[in-house]
C-alpha positions as CSV (number, residue, x, y, z in Angstrom):
1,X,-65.5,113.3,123.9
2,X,-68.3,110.8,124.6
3,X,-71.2,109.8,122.2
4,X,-73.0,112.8,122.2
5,X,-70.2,114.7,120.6
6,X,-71.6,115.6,117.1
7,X,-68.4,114.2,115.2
8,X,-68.9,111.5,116.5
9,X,-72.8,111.2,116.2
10,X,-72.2,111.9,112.4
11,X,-69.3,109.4,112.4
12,X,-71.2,106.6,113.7
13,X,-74.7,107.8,111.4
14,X,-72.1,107.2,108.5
15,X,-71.1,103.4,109.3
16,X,-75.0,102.7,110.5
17,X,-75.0,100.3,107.8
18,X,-71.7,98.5,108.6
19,X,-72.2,98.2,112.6
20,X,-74.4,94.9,113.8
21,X,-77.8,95.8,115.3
22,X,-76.7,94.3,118.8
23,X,-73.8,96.6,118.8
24,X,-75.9,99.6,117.4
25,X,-78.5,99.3,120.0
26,X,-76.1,99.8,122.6
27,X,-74.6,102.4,121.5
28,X,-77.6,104.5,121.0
29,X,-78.4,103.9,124.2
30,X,-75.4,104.2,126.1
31,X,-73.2,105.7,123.9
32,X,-69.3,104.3,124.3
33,X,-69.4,105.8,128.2
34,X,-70.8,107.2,130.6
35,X,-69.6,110.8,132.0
36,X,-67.4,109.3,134.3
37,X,-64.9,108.3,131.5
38,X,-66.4,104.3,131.9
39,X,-66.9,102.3,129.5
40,X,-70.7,100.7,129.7
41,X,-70.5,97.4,131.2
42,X,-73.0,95.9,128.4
43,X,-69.6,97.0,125.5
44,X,-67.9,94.2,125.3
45,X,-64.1,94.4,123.9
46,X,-65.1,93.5,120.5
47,X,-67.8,95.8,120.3
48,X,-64.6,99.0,121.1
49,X,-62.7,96.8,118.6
50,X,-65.2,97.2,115.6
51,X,-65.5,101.1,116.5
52,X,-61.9,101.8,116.7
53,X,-61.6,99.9,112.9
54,X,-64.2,101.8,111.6
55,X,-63.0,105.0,113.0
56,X,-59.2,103.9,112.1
57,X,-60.5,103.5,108.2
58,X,-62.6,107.0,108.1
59,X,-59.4,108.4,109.1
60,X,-57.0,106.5,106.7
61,X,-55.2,104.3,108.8
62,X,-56.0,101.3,106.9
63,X,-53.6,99.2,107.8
64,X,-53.4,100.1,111.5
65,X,-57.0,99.2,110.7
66,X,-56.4,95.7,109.2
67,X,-54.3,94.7,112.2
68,X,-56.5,95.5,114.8
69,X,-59.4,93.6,112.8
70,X,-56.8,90.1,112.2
71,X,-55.9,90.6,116.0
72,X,-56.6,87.4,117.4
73,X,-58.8,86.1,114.4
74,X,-56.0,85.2,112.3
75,X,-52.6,82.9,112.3
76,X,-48.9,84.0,111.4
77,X,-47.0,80.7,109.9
78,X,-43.4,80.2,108.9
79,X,-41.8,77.4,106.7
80,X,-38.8,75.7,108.3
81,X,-35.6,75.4,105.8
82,X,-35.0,72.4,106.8
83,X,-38.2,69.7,107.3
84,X,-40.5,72.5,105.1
85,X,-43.1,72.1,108.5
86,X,-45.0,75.8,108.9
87,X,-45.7,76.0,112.7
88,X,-48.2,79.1,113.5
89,X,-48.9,81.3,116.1
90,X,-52.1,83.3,116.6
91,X,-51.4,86.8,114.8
92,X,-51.9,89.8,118.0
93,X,-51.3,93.0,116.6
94,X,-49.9,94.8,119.8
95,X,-50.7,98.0,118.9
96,X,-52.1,100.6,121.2
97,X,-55.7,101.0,119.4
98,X,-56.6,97.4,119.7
99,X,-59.0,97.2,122.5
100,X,-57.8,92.8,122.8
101,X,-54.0,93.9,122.9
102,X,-54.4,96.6,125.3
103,X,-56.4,94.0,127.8
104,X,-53.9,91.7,126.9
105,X,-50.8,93.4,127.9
106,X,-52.0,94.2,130.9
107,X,-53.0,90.8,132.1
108,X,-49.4,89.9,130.6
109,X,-47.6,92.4,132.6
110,X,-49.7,91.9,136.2
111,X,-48.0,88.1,135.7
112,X,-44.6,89.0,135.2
113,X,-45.2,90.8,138.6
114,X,-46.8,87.7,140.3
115,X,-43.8,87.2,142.5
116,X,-43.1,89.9,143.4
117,X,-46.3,91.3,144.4
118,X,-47.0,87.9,146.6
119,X,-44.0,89.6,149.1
120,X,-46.4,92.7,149.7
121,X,-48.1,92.4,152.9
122,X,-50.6,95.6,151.9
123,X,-51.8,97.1,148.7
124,X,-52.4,100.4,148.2
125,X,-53.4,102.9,144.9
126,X,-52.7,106.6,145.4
127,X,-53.6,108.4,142.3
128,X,-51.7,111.9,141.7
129,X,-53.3,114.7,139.2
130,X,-51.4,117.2,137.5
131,X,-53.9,119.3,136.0
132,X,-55.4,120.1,132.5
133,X,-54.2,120.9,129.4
134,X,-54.5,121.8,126.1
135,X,-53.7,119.1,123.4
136,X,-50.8,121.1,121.9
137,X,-49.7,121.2,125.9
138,X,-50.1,118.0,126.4
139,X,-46.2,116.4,125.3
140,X,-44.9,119.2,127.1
141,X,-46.7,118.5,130.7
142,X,-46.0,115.3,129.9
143,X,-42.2,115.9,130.3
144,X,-42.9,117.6,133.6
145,X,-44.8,114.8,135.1
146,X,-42.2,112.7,134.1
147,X,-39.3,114.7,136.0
148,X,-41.9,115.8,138.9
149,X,-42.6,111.7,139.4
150,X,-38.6,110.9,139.3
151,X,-37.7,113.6,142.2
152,X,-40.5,112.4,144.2
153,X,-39.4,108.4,143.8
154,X,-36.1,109.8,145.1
155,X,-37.2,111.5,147.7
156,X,-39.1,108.5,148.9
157,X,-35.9,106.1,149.4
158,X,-38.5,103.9,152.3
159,X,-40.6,103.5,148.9
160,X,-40.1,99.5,148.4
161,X,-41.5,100.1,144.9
162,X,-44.6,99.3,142.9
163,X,-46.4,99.8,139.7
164,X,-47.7,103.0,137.8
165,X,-49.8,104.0,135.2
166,X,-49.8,107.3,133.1
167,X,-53.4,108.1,132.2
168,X,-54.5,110.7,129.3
169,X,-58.6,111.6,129.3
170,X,-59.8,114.4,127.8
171,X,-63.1,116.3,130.0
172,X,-65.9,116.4,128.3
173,X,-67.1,119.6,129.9
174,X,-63.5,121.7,129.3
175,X,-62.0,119.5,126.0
176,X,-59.2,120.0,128.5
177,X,-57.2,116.9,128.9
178,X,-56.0,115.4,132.3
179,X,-52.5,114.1,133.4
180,X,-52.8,111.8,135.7
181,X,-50.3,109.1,137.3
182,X,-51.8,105.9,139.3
183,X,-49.6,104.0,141.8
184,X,-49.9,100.4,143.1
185,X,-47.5,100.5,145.8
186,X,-46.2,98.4,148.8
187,X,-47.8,99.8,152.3
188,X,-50.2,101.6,153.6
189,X,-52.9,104.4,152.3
190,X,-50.9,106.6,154.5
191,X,-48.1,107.0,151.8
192,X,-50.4,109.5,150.3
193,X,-49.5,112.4,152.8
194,X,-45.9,111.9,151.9
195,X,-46.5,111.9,148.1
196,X,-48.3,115.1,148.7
197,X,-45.7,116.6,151.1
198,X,-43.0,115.6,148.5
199,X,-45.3,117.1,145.3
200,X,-46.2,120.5,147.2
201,X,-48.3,122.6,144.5
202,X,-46.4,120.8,141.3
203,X,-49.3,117.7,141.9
204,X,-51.9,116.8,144.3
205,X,-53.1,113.8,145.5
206,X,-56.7,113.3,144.6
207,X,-57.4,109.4,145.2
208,X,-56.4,106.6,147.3
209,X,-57.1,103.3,148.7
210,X,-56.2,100.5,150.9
211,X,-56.1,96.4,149.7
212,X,-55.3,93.4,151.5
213,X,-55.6,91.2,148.7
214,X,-53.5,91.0,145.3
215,X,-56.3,90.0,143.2
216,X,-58.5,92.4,144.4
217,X,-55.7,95.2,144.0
218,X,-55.0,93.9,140.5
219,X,-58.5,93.7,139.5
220,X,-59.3,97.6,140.6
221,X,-56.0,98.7,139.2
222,X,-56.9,97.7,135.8
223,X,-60.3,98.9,136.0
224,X,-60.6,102.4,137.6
225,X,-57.0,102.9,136.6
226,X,-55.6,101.7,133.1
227,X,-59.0,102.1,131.7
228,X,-58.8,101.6,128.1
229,X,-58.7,105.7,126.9
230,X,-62.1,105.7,125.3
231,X,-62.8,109.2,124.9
232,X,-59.4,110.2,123.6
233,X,-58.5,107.0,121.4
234,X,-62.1,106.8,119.9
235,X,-62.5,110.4,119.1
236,X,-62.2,111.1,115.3
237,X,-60.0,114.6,116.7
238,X,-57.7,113.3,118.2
239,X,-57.1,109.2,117.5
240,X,-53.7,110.2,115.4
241,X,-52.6,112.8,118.2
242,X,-53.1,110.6,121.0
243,X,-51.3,107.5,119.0
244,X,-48.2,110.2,118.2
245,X,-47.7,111.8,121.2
246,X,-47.8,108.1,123.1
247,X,-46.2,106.2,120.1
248,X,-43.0,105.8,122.4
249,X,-44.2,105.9,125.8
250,X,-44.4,103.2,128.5
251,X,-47.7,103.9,129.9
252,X,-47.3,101.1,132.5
253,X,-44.0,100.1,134.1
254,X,-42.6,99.5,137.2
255,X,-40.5,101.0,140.2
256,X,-38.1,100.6,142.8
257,X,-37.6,97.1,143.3
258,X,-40.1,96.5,140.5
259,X,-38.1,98.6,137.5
260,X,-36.8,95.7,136.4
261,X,-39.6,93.4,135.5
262,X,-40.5,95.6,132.8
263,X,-42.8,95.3,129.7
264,X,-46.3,93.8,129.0
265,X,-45.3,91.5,126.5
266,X,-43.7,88.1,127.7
267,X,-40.3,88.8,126.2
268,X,-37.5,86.0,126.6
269,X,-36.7,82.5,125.8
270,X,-40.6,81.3,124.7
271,X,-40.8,84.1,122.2
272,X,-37.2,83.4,120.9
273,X,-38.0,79.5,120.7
274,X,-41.1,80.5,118.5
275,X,-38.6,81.4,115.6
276,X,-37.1,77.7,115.3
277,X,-39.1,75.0,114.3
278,X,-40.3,72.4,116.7
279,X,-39.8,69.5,114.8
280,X,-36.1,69.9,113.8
281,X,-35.0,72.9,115.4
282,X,-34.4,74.2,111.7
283,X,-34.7,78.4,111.0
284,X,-37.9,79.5,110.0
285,X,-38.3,82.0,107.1
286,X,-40.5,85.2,107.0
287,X,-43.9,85.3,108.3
288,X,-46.8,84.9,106.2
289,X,-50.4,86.0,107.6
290,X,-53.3,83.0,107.0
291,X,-56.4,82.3,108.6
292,X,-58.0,79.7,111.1
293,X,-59.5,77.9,109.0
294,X,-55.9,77.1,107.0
295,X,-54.3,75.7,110.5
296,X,-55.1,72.8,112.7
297,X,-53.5,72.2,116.3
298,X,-50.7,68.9,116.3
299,X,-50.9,66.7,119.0
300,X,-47.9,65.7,118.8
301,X,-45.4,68.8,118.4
302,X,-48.2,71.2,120.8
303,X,-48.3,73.9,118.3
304,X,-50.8,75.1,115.6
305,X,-49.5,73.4,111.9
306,X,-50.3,75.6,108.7
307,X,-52.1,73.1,106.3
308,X,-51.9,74.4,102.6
309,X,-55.2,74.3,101.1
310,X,-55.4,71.1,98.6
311,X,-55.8,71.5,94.9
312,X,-58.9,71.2,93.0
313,X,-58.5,68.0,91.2
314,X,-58.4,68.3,87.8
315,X,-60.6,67.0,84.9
316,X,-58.4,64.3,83.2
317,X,-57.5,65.1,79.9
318,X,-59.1,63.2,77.0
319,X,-57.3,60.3,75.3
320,X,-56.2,61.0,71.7
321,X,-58.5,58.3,69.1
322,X,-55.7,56.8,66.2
């Protein structure tokens, strides 16, 4: 539900004395979005980032909590056996509730797809509905869209292939909650009567648009699309359910020639090389969390270096008189 729910109003009245006067102001104002499921252009990612903490710690997730606070504040560092060096990384929690991470994957998996999508002549987004639900419905209409989206792909063979997103929202008028699938595909808007030829009365077709340009295709996809889920992940209802029933879910992937370039997370050699150290090439033990102000960036090696904080000098100890 929006701001004017009255959990959420009581919520927020709760934490008044923890939330910065900037941030407050805008939510009073605006709320965390506007009826049309958008988040107000004025909240910035940090201010959904301090909300979903909050919310996260009312509702005992404490350290789901703690991780989405660190996320890109704080440094992981490993010691190498070997030359004792402790390269570091910046710490990203990758979890669904952080507003950074969910941003961040995105970008991430757009760039894995940069080559492909520079063969595509024309963009297009078709968006495909399959109705409202209730939230103990919801894991089973999820199934069906998931077996209603595989026969149409197959019954599409001319399909080169193309991106989609699974979207969950809940209506703020109904509490029902929508189903909905977004496609960036490879041709024109006209691919729309076919998906809802192929659908029939399983889906419809409620949305679609023509691009010529990737970054303009990329940029609406992301924004009218794979909104971050505002009014289902920030409600105090239903922040567990919707982390459960999604817990295992790739809410973005690709398709036909696309299927393969899968995940939002640069996976491969880079993140393997991060676990040896770039001095020696020694192993590097288990993690340890620190923060920024503990690490400083080497010239010389191109990575972050944990520095261990320097003892307190201490008082020297009084000669003994004969």
């Amino acid at each position: 539900m929006p701001y004017n729910n009255k959990t959420i109003q009581k919520f927020v009245a709760n934490q008044r004395h923890k939330i910065p006067e900037n941030t407050w102001s805008l939510l009073s104002e605006t709320g965390l979005m506007d009826s049309s499921d958008q988040v107000d252009k004025r909240l910035t990612v940090d201010d959904l980032r301090d909300v979903a903490v909050w919310m996260a710690r009312d509702l005992g997730l404490k350290d789901i909590a703690l991780d989405v606070e660190s996320c890109s504040t704080e440094f992981v560092t490993r010691k190498c056996r070997n030359c004792q060096l402790r390269p570091a990384t910046v710490f990203h929690c990758d979890l669904r509730l952080c507003p950074r991470c969910y941003y961040r994957n995105l970008f991430r998996f757009f760039h894995r797809h940069k080559s492909a999508m520079r063969e595509m002549d024309v963009y297009s987004v078709i968006s495909v509905a399959y109705g409202m639900f209730l939230a103990e419905d919801v894991p089973k209409a999820l199934e069906f869209a998931k077996e209603v989206h595989k026969k149409m792909l197959k019954a599409l063979p001319l399909l080169f292939g193309g991106i989609y997103h699974i979207e969950i929202k809940r209506d703020e008028k109904t509490g029902l909650f929508w189903i909905n699938y977004h496609y960036l595909i490879n041709g024109t808007d006209s691919w729309a009567i076919y998906f809802a030829e192929v659908l029939g009365e399983k889906a419809w077709v409620y949305a679609w648009k023509q691009f010529t340009d990737r970054t303009s295709v990329i940029r609406y996809f992301i924004r009218e699309c794979c909104r971050y889920p505002t009014s289902v992940i920030l409600s105090p209802d239903y922040m567990k359910w919707y982390l459960d029933i999604t817990a295992r879910m790739k809410l973005i992937q690709g398709f036909g020639d696309m299927y393969k370039i899968t995940g939002g997370r640069m996976k491969g050699k880079k993140l393997k090389l991060e676990h040896k150290c770039p001095r020696c090439g020694g192993k590097l033990e288990k993690p340890m969390r620190v923060s920024r102000d503990q690490v400083r960036w080497d010239k010389n090696l191109k990575c972050w270096v944990y520095v261990p904080p320097t003892l307190a000098q201490q008082p020297d100890k009084p000669k003994l008189v004969d």
